[in-house]
C-alpha positions in Angstrom: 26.4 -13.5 4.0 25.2 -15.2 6.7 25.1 -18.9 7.1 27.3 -19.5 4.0 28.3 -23.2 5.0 24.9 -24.4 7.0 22.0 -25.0 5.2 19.8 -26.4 7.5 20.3 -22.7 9.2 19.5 -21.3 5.4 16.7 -23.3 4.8 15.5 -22.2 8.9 15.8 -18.8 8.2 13.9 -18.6 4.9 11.2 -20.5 6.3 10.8 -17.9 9.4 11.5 -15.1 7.1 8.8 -15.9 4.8 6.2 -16.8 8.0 6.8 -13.3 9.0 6.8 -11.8 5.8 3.1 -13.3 5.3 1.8 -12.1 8.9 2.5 -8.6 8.1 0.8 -8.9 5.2 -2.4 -10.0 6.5 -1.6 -8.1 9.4 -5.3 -6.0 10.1 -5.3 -3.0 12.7 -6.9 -4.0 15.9 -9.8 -1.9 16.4 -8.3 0.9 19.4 -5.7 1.5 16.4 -6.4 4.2 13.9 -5.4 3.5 10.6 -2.8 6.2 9.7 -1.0 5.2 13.3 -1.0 1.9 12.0 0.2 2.7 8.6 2.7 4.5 10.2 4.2 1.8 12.6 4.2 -0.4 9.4 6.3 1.8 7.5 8.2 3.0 10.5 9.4 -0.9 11.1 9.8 -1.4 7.4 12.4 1.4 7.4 14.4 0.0 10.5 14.5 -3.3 9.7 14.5 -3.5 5.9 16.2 -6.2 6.1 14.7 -8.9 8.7 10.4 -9.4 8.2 10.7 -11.1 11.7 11.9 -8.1 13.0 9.3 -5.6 11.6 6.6 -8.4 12.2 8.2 -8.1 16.1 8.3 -4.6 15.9 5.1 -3.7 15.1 3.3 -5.6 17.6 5.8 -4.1 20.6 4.2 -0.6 18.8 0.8 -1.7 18.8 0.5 -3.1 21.9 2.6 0.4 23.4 -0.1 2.3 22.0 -2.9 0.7 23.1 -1.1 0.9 26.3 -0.8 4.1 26.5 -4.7 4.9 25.3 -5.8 3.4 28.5 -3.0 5.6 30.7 -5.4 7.7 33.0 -3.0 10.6 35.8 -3.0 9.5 39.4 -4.0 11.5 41.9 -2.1 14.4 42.1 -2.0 14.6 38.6 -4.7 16.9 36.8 -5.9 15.9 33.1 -4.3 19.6 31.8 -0.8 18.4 33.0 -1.1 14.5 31.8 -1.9 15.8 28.1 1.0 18.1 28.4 3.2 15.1 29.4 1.9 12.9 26.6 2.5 16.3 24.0 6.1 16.2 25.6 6.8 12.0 25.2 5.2 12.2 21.3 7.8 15.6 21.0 10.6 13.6 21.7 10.2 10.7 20.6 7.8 10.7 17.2 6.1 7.7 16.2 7.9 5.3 19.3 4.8 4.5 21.4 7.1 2.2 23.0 9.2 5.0 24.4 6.4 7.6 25.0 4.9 4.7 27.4 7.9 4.4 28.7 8.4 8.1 29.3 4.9 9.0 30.9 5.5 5.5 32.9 8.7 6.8 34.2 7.5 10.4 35.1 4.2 8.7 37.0 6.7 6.9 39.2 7.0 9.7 40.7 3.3 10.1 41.8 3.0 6.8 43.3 6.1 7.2 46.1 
Protein backbone atom coordinates (compact mmCIF):
# COMPACT_ATOMS: atom_id res chain seq x y z
CA UNK A 1 0.00 0.00 0.00
CA UNK A 2 1.01 3.24 -0.56
CA UNK A 3 1.83 5.79 1.99
CA UNK A 4 1.88 3.11 4.85
CA UNK A 5 3.95 5.51 7.34
CA UNK A 6 2.63 9.23 6.21
CA UNK A 7 -0.58 10.12 7.04
CA UNK A 8 -0.70 13.49 6.24
CA UNK A 9 -0.09 11.97 2.51
CA UNK A 10 -3.13 9.46 3.49
CA UNK A 11 -5.37 11.86 4.67
CA UNK A 12 -4.13 14.18 1.11
CA UNK A 13 -5.00 11.50 -1.02
CA UNK A 14 -8.36 10.63 0.34
CA UNK A 15 -9.32 14.09 0.31
CA UNK A 16 -8.43 14.45 -3.64
CA UNK A 17 -9.67 11.03 -4.26
CA UNK A 18 -13.01 11.71 -2.93
CA UNK A 19 -13.07 15.57 -4.82
CA UNK A 20 -12.72 13.63 -7.88
CA UNK A 21 -14.86 10.92 -7.18
CA UNK A 22 -17.71 13.62 -6.60
CA UNK A 23 -16.93 15.68 -9.97
CA UNK A 24 -17.53 12.66 -12.07
CA UNK A 25 -20.47 12.12 -10.44
CA UNK A 26 -22.04 15.37 -11.20
CA UNK A 27 -20.11 15.34 -14.19
CA UNK A 28 -23.06 16.54 -17.10
CA UNK A 29 -22.10 16.10 -20.97
CA UNK A 30 -21.35 19.48 -22.45
CA UNK A 31 -23.79 20.06 -25.11
CA UNK A 32 -21.43 19.20 -28.68
CA UNK A 33 -21.17 15.72 -26.67
CA UNK A 34 -23.73 13.00 -27.42
CA UNK A 35 -24.66 11.05 -24.67
CA UNK A 36 -23.65 7.47 -25.62
CA UNK A 37 -19.98 9.01 -26.51
CA UNK A 38 -20.11 10.39 -23.23
CA UNK A 39 -21.23 7.29 -21.49
CA UNK A 40 -18.70 5.63 -23.28
CA UNK A 41 -15.60 7.83 -22.22
CA UNK A 42 -16.98 7.40 -18.65
CA UNK A 43 -16.84 3.82 -18.68
CA UNK A 44 -13.82 3.69 -20.98
CA UNK A 45 -11.86 5.77 -17.98
CA UNK A 46 -13.57 3.78 -15.35
CA UNK A 47 -11.99 0.58 -16.90
CA UNK A 48 -8.37 2.09 -17.16
CA UNK A 49 -8.17 3.57 -14.12
CA UNK A 50 -10.26 1.56 -11.62
CA UNK A 51 -8.23 2.41 -9.29
CA UNK A 52 -7.51 6.33 -9.18
CA UNK A 53 -11.02 8.75 -9.49
CA UNK A 54 -8.47 11.66 -10.25
CA UNK A 55 -7.33 9.90 -13.00
CA UNK A 56 -10.71 8.91 -14.74
CA UNK A 57 -11.96 12.54 -13.62
CA UNK A 58 -8.52 13.60 -15.75
CA UNK A 59 -9.22 11.31 -18.34
CA UNK A 60 -12.35 12.14 -19.30
CA UNK A 61 -11.94 15.70 -19.75
CA UNK A 62 -8.62 15.01 -22.09
CA UNK A 63 -11.58 12.73 -24.09
CA UNK A 64 -14.04 15.34 -24.09
CA UNK A 65 -12.20 18.16 -24.90
CA UNK A 66 -10.36 15.69 -28.01
CA UNK A 67 -13.71 15.23 -29.23
CA UNK A 68 -14.90 18.41 -29.36
CA UNK A 69 -11.72 19.02 -30.93
CA UNK A 70 -12.00 16.97 -33.46
CA UNK A 71 -15.91 18.00 -34.30
CA UNK A 72 -14.66 21.35 -35.31
CA UNK A 73 -11.54 19.71 -37.64
CA UNK A 74 -12.56 21.02 -41.20
CA UNK A 75 -9.66 19.51 -44.53
CA UNK A 76 -7.35 22.16 -45.86
CA UNK A 77 -7.10 22.91 -49.07
CA UNK A 78 -6.04 20.17 -50.94
CA UNK A 79 -8.01 18.00 -49.01
CA UNK A 80 -11.68 17.11 -50.38
CA UNK A 81 -14.48 16.31 -47.73
CA UNK A 82 -14.72 12.46 -49.36
CA UNK A 83 -11.05 11.93 -48.28
CA UNK A 84 -11.23 13.80 -44.71
CA UNK A 85 -14.19 11.37 -43.69
CA UNK A 86 -12.21 8.51 -44.88
CA UNK A 87 -9.28 9.69 -42.62
CA UNK A 88 -11.47 10.18 -39.62
CA UNK A 89 -13.16 6.33 -40.51
CA UNK A 90 -9.39 5.28 -40.52
CA UNK A 91 -8.22 7.19 -36.90
CA UNK A 92 -11.79 5.86 -35.14
CA UNK A 93 -10.61 2.09 -36.89
CA UNK A 94 -7.58 2.18 -35.18
CA UNK A 95 -7.97 3.59 -32.34
CA UNK A 96 -11.82 3.04 -30.91
CA UNK A 97 -13.16 5.21 -28.48
CA UNK A 98 -9.51 7.40 -28.02
CA UNK A 99 -10.59 10.84 -29.40
CA UNK A 100 -7.34 11.80 -27.98
CA UNK A 101 -5.45 9.65 -30.47
CA UNK A 102 -7.81 10.01 -33.51
CA UNK A 103 -7.09 13.98 -33.03
CA UNK A 104 -3.88 13.18 -32.87
CA UNK A 105 -3.83 10.98 -35.91
CA UNK A 106 -5.86 13.34 -38.43
CA UNK A 107 -3.52 16.20 -36.85
CA UNK A 108 -0.50 14.36 -37.82
CA UNK A 109 -1.61 13.37 -41.36
CA UNK A 110 -2.86 17.30 -42.01
CA UNK A 111 0.75 18.23 -41.31
CA UNK A 112 1.29 17.22 -44.31
CA UNK A 113 -1.04 19.68 -46.16
CA UNK A 114 0.24 22.66 -44.61
CA UNK A 115 4.21 22.23 -45.75
Amino acid sequence: AKWTEDYCMQVHTVEEETEAYLDISEMKPPQSVPDDVFAAVKDSARRKWARSYQMQAHTIQEQLDAYEELQKIKPPEGVSEKAMKKLERRAKEKWPGNHEMQLHSLREFLKTFEQ
